[in-house]
DOZALO-346061 format. One record per atom (N, C-alpha, C): residue in three letters; atom name; x, y, z. Coordinates in Angstrom, 3 decimals. Atoms other than C-alpha are relative to their C-alpha. Layout:
+------+------+----------+----------+----------+
: code : site :        x :        y :        z :
+------+------+----------+----------+----------+
:  ala :   CA :        X :        Y :        Z :
...
+------+------+----------+----------+----------+
This chain:
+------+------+----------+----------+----------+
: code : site :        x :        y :        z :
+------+------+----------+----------+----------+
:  unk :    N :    1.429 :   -0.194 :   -0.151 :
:  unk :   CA :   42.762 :   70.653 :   39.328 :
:  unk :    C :   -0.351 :    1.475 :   -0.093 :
:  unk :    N :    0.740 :   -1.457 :    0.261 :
:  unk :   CA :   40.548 :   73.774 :   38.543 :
:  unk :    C :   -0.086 :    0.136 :    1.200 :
:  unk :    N :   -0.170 :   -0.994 :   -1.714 :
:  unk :   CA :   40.051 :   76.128 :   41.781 :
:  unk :    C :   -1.556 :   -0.679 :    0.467 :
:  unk :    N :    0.619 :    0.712 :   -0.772 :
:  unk :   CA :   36.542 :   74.484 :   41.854 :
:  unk :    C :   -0.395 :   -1.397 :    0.408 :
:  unk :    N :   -0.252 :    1.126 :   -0.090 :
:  unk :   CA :   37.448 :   71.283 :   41.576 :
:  unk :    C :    0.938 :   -0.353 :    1.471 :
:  unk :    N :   -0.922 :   -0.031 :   -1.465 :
:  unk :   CA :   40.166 :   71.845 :   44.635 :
:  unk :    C :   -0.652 :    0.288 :    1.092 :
:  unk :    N :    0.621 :   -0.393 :   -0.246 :
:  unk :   CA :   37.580 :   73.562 :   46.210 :
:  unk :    C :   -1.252 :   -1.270 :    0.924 :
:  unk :    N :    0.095 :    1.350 :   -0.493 :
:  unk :   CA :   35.582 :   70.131 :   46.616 :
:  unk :    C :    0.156 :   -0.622 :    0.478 :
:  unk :    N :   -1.024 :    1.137 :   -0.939 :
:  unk :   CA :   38.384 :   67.947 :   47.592 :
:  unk :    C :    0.045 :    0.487 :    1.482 :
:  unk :    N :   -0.025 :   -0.263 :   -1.691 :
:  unk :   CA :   39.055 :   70.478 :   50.371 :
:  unk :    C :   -1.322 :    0.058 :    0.787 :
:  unk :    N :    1.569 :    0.713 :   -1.433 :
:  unk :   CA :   35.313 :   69.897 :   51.790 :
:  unk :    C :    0.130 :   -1.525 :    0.073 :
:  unk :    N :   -0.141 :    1.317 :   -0.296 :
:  unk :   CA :   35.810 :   66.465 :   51.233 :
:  unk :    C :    0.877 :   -0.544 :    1.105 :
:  unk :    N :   -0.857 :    0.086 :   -0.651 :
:  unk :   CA :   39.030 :   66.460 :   52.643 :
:  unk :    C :   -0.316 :    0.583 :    2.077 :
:  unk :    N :    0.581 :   -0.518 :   -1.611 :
:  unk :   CA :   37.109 :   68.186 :   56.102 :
:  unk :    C :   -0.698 :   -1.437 :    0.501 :
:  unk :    N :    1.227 :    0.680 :   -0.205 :
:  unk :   CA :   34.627 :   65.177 :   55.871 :
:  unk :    C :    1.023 :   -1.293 :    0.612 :
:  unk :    N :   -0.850 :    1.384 :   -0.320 :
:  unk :   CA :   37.708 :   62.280 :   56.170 :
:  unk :    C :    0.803 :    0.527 :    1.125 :
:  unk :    N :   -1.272 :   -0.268 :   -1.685 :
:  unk :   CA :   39.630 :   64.396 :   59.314 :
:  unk :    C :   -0.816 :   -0.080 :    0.753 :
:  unk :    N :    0.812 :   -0.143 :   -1.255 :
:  unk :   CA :   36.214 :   64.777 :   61.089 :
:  unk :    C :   -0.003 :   -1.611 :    0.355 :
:  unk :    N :    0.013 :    1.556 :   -0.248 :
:  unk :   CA :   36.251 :   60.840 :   60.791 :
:  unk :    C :    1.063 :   -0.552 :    0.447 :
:  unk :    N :   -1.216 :    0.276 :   -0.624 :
:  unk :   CA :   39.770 :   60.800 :   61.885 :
:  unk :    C :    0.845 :   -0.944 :   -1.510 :
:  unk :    N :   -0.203 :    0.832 :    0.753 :
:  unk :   CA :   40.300 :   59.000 :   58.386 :
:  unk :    C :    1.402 :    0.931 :   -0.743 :
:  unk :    N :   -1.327 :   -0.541 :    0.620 :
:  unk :   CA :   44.213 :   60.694 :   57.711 :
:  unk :    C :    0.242 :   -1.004 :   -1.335 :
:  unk :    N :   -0.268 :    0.656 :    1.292 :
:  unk :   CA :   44.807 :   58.280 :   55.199 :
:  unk :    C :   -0.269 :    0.392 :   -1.227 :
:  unk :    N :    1.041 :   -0.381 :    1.424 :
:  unk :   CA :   42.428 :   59.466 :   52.457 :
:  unk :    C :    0.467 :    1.411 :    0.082 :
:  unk :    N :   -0.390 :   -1.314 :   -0.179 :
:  unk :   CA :   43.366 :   62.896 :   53.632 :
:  unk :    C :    1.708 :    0.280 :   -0.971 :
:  unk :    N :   -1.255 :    0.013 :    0.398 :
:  unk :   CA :   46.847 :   62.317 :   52.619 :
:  unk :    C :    0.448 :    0.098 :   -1.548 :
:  unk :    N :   -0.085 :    0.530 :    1.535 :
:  unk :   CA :   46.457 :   60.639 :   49.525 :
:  unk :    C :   -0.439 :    1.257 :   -0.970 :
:  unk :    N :    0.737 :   -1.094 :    0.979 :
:  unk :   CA :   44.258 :   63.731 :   48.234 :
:  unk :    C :    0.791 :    1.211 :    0.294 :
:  unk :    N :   -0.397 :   -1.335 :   -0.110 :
:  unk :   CA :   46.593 :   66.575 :   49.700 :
:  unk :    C :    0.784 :    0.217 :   -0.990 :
:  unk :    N :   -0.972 :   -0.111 :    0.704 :
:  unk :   CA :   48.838 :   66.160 :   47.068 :
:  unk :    C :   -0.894 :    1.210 :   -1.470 :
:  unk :    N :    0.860 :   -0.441 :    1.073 :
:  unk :   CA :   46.308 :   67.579 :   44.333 :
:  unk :    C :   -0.793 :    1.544 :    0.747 :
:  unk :    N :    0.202 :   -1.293 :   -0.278 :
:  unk :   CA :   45.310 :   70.465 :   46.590 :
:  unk :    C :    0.587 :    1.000 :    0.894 :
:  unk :    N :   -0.754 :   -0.259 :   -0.104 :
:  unk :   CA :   48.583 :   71.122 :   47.519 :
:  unk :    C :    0.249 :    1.792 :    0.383 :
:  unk :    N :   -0.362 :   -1.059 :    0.295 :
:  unk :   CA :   48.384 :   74.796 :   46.192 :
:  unk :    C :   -1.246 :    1.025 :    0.356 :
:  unk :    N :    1.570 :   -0.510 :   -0.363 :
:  unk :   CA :   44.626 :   75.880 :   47.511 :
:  unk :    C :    0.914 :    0.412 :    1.294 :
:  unk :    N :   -0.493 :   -0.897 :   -1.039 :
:  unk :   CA :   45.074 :   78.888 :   49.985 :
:  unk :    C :   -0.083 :   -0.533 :    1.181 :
:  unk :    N :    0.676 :    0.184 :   -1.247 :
:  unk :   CA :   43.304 :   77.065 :   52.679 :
:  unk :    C :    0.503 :   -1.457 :    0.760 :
:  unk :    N :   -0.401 :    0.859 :    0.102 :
:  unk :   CA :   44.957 :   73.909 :   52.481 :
:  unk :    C :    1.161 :   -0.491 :    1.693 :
:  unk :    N :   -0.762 :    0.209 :   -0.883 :
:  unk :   CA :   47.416 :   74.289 :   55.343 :
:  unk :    C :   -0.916 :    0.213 :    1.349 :
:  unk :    N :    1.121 :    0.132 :   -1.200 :
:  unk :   CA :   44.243 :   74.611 :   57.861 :
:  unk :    C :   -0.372 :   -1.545 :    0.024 :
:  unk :    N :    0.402 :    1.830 :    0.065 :
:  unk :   CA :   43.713 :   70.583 :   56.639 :
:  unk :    C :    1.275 :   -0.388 :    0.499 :
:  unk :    N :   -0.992 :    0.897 :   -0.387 :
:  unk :   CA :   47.229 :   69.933 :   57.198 :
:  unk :    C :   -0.140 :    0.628 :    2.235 :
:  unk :    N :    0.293 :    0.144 :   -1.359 :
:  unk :   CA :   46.410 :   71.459 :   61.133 :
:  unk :    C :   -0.835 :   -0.492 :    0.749 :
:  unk :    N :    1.054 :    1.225 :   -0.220 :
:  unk :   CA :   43.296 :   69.166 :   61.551 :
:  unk :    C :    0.399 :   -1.210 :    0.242 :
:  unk :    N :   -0.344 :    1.475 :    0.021 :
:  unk :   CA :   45.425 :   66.099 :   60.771 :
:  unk :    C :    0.585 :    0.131 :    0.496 :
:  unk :    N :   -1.520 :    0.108 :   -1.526 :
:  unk :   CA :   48.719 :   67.216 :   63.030 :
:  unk :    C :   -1.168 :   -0.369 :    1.341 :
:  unk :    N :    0.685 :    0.332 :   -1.914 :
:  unk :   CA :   45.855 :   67.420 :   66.149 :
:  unk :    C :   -0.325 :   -1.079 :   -0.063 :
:  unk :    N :    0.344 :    1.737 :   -0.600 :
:  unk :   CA :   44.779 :   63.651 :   65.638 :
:  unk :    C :    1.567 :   -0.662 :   -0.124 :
:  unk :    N :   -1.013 :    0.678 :   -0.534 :
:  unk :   CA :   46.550 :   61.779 :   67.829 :
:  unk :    C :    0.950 :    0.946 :   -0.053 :
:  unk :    N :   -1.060 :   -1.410 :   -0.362 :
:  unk :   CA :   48.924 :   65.178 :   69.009 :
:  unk :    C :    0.582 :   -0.887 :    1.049 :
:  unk :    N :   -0.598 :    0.126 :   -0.488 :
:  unk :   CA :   49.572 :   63.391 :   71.717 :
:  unk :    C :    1.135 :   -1.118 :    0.267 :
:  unk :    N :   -1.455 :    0.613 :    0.489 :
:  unk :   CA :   51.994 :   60.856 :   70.454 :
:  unk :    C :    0.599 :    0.238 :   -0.837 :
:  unk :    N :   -1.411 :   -0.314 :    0.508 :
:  unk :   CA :   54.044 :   62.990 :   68.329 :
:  unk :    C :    0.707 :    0.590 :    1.222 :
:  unk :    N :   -1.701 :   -0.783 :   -0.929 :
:  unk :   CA :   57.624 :   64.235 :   69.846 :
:  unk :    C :   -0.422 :    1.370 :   -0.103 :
:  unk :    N :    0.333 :   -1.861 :    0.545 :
:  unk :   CA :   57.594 :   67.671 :   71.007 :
:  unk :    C :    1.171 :    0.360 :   -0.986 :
:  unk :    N :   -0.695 :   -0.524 :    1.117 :
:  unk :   CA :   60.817 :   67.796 :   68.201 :
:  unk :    C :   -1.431 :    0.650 :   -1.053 :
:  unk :    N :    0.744 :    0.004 :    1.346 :
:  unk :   CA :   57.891 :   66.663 :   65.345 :
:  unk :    C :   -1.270 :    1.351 :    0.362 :
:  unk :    N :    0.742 :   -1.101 :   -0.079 :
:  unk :   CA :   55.660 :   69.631 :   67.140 :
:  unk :    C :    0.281 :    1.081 :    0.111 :
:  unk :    N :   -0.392 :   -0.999 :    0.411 :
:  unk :   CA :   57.648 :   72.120 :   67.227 :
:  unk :    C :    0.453 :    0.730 :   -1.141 :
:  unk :    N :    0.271 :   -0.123 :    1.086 :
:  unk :   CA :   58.751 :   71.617 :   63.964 :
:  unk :    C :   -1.360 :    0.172 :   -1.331 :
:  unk :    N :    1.288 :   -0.582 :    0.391 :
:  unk :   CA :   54.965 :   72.022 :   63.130 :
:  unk :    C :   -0.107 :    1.620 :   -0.071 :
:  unk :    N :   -0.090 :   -1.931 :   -0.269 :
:  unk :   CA :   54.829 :   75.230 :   64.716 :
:  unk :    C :    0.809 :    1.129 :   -0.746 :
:  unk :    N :   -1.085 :   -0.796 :    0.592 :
:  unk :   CA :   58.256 :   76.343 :   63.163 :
:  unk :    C :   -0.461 :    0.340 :   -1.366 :
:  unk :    N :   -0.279 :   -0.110 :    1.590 :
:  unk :   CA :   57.269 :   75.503 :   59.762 :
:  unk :    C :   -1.822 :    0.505 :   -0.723 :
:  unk :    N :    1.651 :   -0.968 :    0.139 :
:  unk :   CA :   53.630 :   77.344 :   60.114 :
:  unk :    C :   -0.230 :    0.841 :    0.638 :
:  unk :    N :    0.287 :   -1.068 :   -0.583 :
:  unk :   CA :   54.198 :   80.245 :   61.974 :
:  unk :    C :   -0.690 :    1.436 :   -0.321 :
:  unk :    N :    1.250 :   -1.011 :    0.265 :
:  unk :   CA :   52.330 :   82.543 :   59.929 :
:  unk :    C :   -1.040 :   -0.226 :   -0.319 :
:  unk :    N :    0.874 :    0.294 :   -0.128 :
:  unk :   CA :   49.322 :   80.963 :   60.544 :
:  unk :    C :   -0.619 :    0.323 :    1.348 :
:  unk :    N :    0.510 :   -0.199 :   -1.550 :
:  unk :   CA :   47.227 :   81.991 :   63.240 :
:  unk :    C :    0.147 :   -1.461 :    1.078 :
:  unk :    N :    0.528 :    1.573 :   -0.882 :
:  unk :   CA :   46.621 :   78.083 :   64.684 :
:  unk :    C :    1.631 :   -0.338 :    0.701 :
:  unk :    N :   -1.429 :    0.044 :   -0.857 :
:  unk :   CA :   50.407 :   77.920 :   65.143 :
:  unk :    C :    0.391 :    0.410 :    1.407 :
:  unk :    N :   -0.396 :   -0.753 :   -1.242 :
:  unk :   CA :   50.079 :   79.699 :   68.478 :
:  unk :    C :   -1.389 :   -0.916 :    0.754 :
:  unk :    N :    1.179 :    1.265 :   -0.485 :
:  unk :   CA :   47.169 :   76.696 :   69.314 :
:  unk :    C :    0.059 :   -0.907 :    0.213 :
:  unk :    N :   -0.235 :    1.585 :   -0.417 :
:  unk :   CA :   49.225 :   73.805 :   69.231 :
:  unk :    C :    0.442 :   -0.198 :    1.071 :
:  unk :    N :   -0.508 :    0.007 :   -0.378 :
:  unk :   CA :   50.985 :   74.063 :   72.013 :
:  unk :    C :   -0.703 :   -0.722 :    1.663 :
:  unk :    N :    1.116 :    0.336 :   -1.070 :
:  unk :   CA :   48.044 :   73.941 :   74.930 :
:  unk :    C :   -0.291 :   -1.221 :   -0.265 :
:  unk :    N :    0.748 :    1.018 :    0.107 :
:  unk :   CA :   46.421 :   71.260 :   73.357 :
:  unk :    C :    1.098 :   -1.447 :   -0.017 :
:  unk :    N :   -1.202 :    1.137 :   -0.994 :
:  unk :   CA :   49.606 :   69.366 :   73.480 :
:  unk :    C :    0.473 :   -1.033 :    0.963 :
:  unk :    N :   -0.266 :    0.202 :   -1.237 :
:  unk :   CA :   50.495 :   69.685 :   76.640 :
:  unk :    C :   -1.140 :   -0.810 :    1.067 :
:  unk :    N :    1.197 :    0.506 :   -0.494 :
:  unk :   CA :   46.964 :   68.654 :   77.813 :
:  unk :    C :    0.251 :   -1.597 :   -0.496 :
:  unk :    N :   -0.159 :    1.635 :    0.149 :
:  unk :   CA :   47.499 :   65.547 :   75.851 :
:  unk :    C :    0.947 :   -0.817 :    0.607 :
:  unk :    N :   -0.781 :    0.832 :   -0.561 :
:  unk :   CA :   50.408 :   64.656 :   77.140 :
:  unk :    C :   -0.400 :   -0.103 :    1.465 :
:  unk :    N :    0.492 :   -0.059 :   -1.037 :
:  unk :   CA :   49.089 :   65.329 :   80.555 :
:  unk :    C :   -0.937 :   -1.205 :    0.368 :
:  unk :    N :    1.468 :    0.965 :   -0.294 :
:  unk :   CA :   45.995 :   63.038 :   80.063 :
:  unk :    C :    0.794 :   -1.431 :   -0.267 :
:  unk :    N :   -0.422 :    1.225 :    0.911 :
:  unk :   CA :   48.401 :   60.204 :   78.649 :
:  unk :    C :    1.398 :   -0.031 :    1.309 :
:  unk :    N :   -0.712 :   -0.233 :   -1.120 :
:  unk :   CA :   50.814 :   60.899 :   82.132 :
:  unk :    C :    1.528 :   -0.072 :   -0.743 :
:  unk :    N :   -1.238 :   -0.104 :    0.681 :
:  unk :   CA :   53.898 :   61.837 :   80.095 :
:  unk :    C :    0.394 :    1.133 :    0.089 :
:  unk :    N :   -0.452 :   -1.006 :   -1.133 :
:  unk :   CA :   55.008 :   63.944 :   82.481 :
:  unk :    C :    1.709 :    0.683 :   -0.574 :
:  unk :    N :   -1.614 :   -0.296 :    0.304 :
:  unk :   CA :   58.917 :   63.887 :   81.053 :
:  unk :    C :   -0.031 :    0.653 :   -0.931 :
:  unk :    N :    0.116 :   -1.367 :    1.304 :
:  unk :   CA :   57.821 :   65.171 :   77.804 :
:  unk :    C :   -0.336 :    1.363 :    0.234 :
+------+------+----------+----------+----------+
């Protein structure tokens, strides 16, 4: 896709995470794969439902996006979830 054609998808792609709709999100990341901004959609879709991944699959978030500012954001919101969901061991 052209830059404003990718450009698109990724507003679109804002419009199906605010709806919680990962699915459609998914299907379309593949095509804007290479858009600078792109890895801010893939931290929209890790926070739904954060609090039933493993803290492995979240740390490996963190690990594998640490030069992103938001990487130093998952961690609170986490813990809160697991908190609210009494999963105290995690």
């Amino acid at each position: 896709l052209d830059l404003e054609a990718q450009r698109e998808l990724y507003e679109q792609a804002h419009q199906w995470l605010d709806n919680k709709d990962v699915t459609r999100f998914k299907k379309a990341r593949k095509q804007i794969a290479d858009y600078p901004l792109t890895p801010y959609l893939d931290y929209r879709s890790f926070l739904i439902d954060l609090g039933d991944k493993s803290p492995i699959v979240v740390r490996n978030f963190i690990d594998s996006h640490k030069t992103f500012p938001f990487s130093n954001r998952i961690s609170a919101p986490y813990f809160d979830a697991l908190a609210s969901q009494g999963k105290w061991a995690e």
